[in-house]
C-alpha positions in Angstrom: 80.3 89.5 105.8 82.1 92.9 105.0 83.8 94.6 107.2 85.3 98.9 107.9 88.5 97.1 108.9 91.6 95.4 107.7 94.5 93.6 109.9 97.9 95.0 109.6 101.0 93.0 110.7 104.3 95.1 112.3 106.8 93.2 113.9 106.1 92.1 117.6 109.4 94.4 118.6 107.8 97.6 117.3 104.4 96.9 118.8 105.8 96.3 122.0 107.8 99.7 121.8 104.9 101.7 120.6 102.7 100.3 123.8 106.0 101.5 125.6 105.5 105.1 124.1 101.8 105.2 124.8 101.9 104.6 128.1 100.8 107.9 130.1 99.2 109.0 126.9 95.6 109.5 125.8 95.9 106.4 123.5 94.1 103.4 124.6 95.7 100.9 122.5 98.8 100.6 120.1 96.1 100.5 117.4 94.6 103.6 118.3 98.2 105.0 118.1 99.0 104.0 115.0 95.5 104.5 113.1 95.7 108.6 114.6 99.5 108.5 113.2 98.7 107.8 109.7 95.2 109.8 109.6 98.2 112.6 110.3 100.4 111.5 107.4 97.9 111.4 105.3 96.1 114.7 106.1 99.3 116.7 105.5 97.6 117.2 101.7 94.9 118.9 101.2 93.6 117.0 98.4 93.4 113.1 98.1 96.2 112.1 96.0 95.7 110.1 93.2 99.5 109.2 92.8 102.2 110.4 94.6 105.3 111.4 93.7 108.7 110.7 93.6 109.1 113.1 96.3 106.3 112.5 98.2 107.4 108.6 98.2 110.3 109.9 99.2 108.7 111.8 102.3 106.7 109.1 103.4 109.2 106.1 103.8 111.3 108.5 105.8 108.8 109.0 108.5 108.1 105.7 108.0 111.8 104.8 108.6 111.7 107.3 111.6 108.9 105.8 113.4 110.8 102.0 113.2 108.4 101.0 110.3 111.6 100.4 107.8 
């Protein structure tokens, strides 16, 4: 059976700190929260990248680093 949806695995620490941050929010679930964070990351472009680049690589794993990720 095929399915829309894939597991991803973050440390227990960060989960428990993004619940934290949700709280009094809109977001029902630390899920939620993080699916609506990288639909934003990834509709900063207008078009749907093929590759990205150095720079863009770049970009990325520092918001990644800034929202505990790395």
């Amino acid at each position: 059976m095929s399915s829309d949806r894939v597991t991803l695995k973050i440390p227990r620490p960060l989960y428990e700190r993004l619940g934290q941050v949700i709280e009094g929010t809109g977001f029902r679930s630390v899920n939620e929260f993080v699916v609506y964070v990288l639909r934003d990351i990834m509709a900063e472009t207008d078009e749907t990248p093929t590759a990205l680049t150095p720079r863009e690589v770049e970009l990325l794993r520092e918001r990644l680093h800034n929202l505990g990720y790395l």
